[in-house]
C-alpha positions as CSV (number, residue, x, y, z in Angstrom):
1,X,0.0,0.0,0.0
2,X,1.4,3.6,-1.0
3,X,2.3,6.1,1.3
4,X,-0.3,8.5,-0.1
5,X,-2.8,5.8,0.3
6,X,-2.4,5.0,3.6
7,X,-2.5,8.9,4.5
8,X,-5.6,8.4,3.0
9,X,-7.1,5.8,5.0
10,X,-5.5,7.4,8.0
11,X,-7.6,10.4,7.5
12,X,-10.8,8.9,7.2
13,X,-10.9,7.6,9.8
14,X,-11.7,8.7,13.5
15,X,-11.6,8.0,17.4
16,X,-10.4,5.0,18.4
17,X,-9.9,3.3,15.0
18,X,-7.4,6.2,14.3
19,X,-5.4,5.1,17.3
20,X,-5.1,2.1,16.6
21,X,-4.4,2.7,12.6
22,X,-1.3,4.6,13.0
23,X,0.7,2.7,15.6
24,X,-0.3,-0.7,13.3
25,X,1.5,0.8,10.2
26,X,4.5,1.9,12.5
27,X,4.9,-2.0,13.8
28,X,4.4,-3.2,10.3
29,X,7.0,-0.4,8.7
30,X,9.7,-1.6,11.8
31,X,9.2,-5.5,10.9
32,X,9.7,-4.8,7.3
33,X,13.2,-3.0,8.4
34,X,14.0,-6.0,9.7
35,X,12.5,-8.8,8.0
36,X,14.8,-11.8,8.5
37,X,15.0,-11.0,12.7
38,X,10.8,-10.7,12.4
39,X,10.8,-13.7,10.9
40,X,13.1,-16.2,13.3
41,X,11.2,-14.6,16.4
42,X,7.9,-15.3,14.8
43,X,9.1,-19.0,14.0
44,X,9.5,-19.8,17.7
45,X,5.9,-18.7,18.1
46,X,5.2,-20.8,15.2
47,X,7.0,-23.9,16.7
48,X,4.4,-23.4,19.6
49,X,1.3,-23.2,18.7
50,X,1.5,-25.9,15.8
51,X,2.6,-28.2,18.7
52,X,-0.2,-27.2,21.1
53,X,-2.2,-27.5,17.6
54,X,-0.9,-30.9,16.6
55,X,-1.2,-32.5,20.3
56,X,-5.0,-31.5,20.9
57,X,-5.5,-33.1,16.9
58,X,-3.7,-36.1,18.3
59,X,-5.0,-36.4,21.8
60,X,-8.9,-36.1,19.8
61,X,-7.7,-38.7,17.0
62,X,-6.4,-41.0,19.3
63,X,-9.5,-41.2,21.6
64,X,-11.9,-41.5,18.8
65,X,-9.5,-44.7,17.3
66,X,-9.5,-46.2,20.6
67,X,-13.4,-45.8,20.5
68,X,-13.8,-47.5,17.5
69,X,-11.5,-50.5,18.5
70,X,-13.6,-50.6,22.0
71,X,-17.0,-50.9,20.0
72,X,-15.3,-54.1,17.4
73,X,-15.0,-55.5,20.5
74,X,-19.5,-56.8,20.6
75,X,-22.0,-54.8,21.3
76,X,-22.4,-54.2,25.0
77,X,-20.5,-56.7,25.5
78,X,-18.8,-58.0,28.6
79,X,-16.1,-61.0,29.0
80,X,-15.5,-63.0,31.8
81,X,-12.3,-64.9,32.3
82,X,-10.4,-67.2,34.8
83,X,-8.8,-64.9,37.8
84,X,-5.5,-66.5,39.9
85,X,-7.3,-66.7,43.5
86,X,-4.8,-66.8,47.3
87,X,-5.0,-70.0,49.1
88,X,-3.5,-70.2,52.2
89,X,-2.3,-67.2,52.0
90,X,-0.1,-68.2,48.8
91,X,-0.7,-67.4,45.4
92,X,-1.6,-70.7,43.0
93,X,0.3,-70.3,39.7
94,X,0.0,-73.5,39.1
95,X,-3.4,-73.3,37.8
96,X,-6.2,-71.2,37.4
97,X,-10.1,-72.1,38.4
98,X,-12.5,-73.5,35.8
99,X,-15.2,-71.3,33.9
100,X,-18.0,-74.3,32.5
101,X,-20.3,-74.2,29.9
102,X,-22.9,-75.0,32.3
103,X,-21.8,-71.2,34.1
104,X,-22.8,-69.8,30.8
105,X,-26.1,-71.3,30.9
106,X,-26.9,-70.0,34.1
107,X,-25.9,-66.9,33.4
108,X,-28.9,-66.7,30.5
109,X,-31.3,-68.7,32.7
110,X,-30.8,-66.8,35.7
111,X,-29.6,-63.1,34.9
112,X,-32.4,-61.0,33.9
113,X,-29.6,-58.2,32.2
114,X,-28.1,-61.5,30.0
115,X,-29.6,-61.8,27.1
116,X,-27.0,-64.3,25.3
117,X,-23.3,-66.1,26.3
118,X,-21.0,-67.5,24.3
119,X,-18.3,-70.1,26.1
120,X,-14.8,-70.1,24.5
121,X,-12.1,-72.3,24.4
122,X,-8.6,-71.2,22.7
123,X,-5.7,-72.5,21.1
124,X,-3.9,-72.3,18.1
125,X,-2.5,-74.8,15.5
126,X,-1.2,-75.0,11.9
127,X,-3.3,-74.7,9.2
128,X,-2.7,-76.2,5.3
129,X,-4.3,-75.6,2.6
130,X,-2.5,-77.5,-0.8
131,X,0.5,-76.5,-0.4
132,X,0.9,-73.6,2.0
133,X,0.7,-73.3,5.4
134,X,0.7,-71.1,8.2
135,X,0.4,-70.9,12.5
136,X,-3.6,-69.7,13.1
137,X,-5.2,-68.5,16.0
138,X,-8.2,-70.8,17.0
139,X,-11.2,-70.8,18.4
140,X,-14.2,-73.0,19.5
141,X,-17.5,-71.7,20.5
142,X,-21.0,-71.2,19.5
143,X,-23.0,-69.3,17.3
144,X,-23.9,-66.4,19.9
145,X,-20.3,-65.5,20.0
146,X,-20.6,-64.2,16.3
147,X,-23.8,-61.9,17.3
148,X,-21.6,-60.9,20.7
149,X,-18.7,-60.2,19.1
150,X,-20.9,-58.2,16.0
151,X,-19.4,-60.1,13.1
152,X,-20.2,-60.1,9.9
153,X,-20.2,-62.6,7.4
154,X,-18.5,-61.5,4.1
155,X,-19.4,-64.8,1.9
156,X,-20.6,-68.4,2.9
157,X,-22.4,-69.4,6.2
158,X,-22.1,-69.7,9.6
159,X,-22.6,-73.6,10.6
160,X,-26.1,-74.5,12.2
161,X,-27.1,-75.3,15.5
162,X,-27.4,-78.9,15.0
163,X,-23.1,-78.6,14.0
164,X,-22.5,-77.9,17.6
165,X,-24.3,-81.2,19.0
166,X,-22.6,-83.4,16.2
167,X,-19.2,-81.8,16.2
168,X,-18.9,-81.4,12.7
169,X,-15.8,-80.4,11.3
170,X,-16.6,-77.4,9.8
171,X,-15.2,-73.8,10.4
172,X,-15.4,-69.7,9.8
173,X,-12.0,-67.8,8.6
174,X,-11.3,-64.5,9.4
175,X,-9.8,-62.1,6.5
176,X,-5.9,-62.5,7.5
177,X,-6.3,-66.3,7.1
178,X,-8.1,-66.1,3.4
179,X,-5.8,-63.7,2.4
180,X,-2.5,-65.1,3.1
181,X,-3.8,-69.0,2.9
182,X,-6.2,-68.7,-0.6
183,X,-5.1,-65.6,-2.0
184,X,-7.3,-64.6,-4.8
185,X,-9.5,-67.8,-4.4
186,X,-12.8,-68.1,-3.2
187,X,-12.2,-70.8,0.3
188,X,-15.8,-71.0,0.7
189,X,-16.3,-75.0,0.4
190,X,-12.3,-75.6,0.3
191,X,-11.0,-78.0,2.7
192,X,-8.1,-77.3,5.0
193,X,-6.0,-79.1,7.3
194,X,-6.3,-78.3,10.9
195,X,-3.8,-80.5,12.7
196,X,-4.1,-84.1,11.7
197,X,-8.0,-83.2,10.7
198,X,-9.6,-81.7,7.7
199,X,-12.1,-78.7,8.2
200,X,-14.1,-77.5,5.6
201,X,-14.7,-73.5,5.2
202,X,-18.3,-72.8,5.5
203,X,-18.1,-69.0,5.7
204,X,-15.6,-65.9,5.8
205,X,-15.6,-63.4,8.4
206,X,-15.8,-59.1,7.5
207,X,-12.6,-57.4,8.2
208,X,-12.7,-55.9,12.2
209,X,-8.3,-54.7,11.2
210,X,-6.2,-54.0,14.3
211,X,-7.6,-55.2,17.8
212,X,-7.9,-52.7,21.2
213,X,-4.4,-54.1,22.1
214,X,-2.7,-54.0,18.9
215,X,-3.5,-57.7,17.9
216,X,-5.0,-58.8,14.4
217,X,-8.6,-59.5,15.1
218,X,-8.7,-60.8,11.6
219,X,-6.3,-63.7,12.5
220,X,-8.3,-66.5,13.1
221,X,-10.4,-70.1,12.5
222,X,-13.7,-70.0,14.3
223,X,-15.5,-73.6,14.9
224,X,-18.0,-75.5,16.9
225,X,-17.0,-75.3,20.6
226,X,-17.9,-79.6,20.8
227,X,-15.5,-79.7,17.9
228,X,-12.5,-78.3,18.7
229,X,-12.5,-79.9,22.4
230,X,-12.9,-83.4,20.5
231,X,-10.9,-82.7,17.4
232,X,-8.1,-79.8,18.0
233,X,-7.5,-78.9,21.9
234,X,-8.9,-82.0,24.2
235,X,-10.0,-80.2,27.7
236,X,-12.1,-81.6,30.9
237,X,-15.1,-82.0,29.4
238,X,-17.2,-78.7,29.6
239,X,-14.3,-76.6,30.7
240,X,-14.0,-73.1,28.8
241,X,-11.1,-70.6,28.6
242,X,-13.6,-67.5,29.2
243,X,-17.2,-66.5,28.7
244,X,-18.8,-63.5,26.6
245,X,-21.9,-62.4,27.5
246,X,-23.9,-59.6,26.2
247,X,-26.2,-57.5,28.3
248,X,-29.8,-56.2,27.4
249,X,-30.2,-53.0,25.1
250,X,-30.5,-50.3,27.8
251,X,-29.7,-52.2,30.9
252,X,-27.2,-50.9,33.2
253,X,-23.6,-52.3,32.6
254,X,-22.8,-52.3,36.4
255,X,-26.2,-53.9,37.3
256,X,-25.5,-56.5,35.1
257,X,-21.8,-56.8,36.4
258,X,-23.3,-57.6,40.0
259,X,-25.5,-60.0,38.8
260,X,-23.4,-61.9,36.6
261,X,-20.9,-62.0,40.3
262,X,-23.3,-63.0,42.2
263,X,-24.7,-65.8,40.1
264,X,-20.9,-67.3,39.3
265,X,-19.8,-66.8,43.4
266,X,-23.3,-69.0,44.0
267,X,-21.9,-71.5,41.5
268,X,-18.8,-71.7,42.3
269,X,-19.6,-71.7,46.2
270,X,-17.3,-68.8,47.5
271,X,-18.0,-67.9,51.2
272,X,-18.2,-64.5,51.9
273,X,-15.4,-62.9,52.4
274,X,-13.2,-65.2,49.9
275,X,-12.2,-63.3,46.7
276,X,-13.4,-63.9,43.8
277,X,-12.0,-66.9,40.8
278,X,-13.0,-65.0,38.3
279,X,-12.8,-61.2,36.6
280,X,-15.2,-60.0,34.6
281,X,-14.6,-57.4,31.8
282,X,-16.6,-54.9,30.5
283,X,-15.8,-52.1,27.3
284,X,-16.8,-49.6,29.8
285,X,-13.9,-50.5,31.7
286,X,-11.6,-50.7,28.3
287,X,-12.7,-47.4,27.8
288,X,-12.0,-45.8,31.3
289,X,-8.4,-47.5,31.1
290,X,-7.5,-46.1,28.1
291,X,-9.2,-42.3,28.6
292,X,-6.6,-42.8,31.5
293,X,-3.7,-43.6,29.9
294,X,-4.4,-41.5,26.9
295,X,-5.1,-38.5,29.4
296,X,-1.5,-38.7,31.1
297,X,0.0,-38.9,27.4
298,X,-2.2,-35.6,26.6
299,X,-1.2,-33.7,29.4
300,X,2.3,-34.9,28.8
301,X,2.6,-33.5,25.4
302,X,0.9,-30.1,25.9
303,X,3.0,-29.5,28.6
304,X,6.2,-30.1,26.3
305,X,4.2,-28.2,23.6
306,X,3.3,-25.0,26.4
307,X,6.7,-25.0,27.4
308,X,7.5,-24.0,23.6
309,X,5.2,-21.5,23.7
310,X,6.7,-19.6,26.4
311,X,10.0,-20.0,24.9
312,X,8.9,-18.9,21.8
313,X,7.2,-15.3,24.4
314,X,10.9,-15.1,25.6
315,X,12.1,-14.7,22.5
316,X,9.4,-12.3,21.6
317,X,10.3,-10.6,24.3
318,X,14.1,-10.4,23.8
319,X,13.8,-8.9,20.4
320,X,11.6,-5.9,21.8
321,X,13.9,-5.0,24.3
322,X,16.7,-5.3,22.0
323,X,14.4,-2.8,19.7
324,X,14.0,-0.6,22.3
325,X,17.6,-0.3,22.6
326,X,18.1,0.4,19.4
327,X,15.4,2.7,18.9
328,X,16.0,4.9,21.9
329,X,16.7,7.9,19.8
330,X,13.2,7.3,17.7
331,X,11.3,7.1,20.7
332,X,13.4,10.2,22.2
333,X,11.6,12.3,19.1
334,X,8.3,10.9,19.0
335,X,8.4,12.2,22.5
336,X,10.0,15.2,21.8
337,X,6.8,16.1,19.1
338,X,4.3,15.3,21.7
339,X,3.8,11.4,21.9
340,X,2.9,10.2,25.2
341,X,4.0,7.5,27.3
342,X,0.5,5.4,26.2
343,X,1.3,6.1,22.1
344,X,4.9,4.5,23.0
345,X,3.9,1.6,25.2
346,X,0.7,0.9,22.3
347,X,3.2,0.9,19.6
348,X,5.7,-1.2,20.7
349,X,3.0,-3.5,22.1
350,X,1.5,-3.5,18.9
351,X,5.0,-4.9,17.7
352,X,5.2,-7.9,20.1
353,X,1.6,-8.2,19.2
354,X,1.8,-8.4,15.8
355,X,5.1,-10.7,16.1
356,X,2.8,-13.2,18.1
357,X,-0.1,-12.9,15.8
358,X,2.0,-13.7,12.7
359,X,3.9,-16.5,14.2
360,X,0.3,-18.0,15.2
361,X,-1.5,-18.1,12.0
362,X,2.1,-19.4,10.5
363,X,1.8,-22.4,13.1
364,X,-1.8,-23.0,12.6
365,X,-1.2,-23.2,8.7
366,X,1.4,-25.9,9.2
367,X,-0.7,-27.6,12.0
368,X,-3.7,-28.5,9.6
369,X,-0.8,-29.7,7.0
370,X,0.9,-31.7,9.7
371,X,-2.7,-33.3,11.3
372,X,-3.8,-34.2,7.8
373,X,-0.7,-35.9,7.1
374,X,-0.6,-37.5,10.3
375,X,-4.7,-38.4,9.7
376,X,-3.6,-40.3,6.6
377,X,-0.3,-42.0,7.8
378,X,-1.8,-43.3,11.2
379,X,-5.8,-43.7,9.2
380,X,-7.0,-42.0,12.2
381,X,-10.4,-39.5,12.7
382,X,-9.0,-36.5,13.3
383,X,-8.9,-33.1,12.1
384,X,-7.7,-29.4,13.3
385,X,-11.3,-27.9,14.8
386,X,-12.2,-24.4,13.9
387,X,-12.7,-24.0,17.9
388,X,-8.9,-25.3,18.2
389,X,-7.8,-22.8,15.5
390,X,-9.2,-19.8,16.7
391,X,-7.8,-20.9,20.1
392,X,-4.1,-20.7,18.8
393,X,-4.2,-17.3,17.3
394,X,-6.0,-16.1,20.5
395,X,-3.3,-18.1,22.5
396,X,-0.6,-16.1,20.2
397,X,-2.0,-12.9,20.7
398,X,-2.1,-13.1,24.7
399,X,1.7,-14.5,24.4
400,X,2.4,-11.4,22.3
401,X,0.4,-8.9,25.0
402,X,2.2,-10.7,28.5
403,X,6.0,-10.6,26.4
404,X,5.4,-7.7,24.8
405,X,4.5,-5.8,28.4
406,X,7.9,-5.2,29.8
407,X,9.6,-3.8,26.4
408,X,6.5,-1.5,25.6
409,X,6.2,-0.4,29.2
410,X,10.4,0.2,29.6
411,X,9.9,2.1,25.7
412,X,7.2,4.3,27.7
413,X,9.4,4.9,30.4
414,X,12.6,6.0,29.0
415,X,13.7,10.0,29.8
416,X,12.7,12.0,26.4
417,X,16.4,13.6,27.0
418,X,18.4,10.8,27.1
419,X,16.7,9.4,24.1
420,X,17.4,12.3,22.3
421,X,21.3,12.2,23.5
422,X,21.3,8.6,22.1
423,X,23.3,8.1,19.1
């Protein structure tokens, strides 16, 4: 913009705006003068608030992953496993108590907030197919476990009810195994080795991808519980390796929860007062666990990140002092022509101001570059907010106001004489 112009627009306009007009244009004139100094003291500012930026992206991204992995897990779902019990006041490793089939039952018969249960027993084996081969994850259980879990069949069937009372020797594939075992072939109706037996593939699971605790829930041969304790893993009869159960639509997880201990502590006749031989799961708790962890991780990083901010103030605040030194002998004449102490502190408060500002919208520029990046590369939900935005420029304009305070105010304060002696 010309001189002439700006004279211009400096005319027009009146009262406060006109206050504020002129001082601008002298802190944009005295950046220009020294470009490549504005520019390094802005970049510290920069540095901060795309980290604050970034963190808050990540922190958001993260939780809403962790969500999604949470939900894969069934739909209010909970999971009840084996837990190491004191006897004698010594811990038993040697074993761990006994979930039963007949326990699941119960827990349908006799708990009002159970609407289905799905026993589970575990192992793992190699499977071949022609010529290839590879280690697989298995397990046996019963038809429930695929409306627990919320899987979905991609092609083929699951086996029917009458499968798990015969033992047939049938079984469900997940995507991992039907990838890296057929390939580009349809296994639907193949047969496949599973330890000394042949299986055949009835059905092929949708993709769930990476697991709450960084497994592959895609890895893995589902088949009739009766089968695979015959067949593949031989057990005490009825014995199960854990027990998912899913609770009624709009019943209260932690009602359920009781209900579920009392029923097992009946069955498994504990006296009051002994602890319990079994843990039971729920997502709520997955969820709590992880808002936990991924809350000391936030306030980790934004503290690194704040602590960059303030670094980036200091410098903000070094470079005005070292203008003020260098400029006594302009301020000594602005005073000398009638500025007052308020038109010197506003101007060079308007510097550090402007400083700030700059170095904010730089950083929040290269903080929706870096998120999107980081969306893509990690395939998380996450995005820079307009809230989160409009928080680092404000955050870069109160840095520049609290640095910016001590140069303006010592600018204010220096002796119109001495400035004027200044060389």
């Amino acid at each position: 913009m010309s001189s002439v112009l700006r004279e211009r627009l400096a005319e027009s306009l009146r009262g406060p705006a006109r206050l504020l007009w002129t001082p601008f244009w002298i802190a944009l004139g005295a950046l220009r003068r020294n470009s490549l100094r504005a520019a390094l003291t802005a970049f510290g500012i920069l540095i901060g608030v795309a980290a604050v930026t970034i963190v808050v992206a990540l922190g958001e991204g993260a939780s809403a992953a962790v969500a999604g992995r949470i939900d894969t897990l069934g739909d209010n779902a909970l999971t009840v496993i084996p837990q190491e019990t004191a006897r004698s006041g010594v811990r038993d490793e040697t074993s761990l108590p006994l979930l039963t089939e007949q326990d699941a039952e119960a827990l349908v018969r006799d708990a009002g907030g159970v609407v289905r249960a799905a026993p589970l027993i575990q192992g793992a084996t190699q499977l071949a197919w022609r010529e290839r081969n590879r280690p697989t994850p298995l397990l046996g259980s019963t038809r429930d476990f695929f409306t627990i879990g919320a899987w979905k069949l991609e092609s083929g069937a699951l086996w029917p009810a009458s499968a798990e009372t015969l033992g047939d020797k049938v079984c469900v594939i997940g995507q991992t195994v039907r990838l890296e075992l057929f390939g580009g072939e349809d296994p639907v109706g193949q047969v496949v080795r599973i330890g000394r037996h042949p299986f055949r593939v009835i059905g092929v699971l949708g993709g769930k991808g990476q697991g709450l605790f960084g497994n592959d829930q895609d890895d893995l041969v589902v088949m009739p519980l009766s089968t695979m304790r015959a067949k593949v893993a031989p057990s005490r009869p009825g014995a199960v390796h854990r027990i998912m159960l899913q609770a009624a639509p709009g019943s209260a997880i932690d009602g359920v929860q009781r209900e579920v201990t009392s029923i097992l502590r009946q069955r498994h006749r504990l006296a009051e007062g002994v602890e319990n031989d079994f843990r039971i799961r729920t997502q709520d708790e997955f969820r709590q666990t992880q808002e936990r962890i991924l809350g000391v991780l936030r306030a980790l990083l934004l503290s690194i990140a704040a602590i960059s901010l303030v670094v980036g103030g200091i410098g903000v605040m070094n470079i005005m002092l070292v203008s003020v030194a260098e400029r006594t002998r302009e301020i000594g004449i602005r005073m000398a022509i009638g500025a007052r102490e308020s038109d010197i502190r506003v101007q060079f408060l308007f510097e550090a101001v402007l400083l700030s500002v700059l170095g904010g919208i730089g950083g929040a520029l290269l903080a929706v570059v870096a998120v999107r990046a980081l969306a893509r590369a990690l395939q998380w939900p996450m995005g820079v907010s307009p809230t989160a935005l409009g928080i680092a420029l404000l955050t870069s304009s109160v840095v520049g106001v609290v640095f910016g305070l001590l140069p303006a105010h010592r600018a204010a304060r220096l002796d119109p004489i001495f400035a004027l002696r200044r060389e």
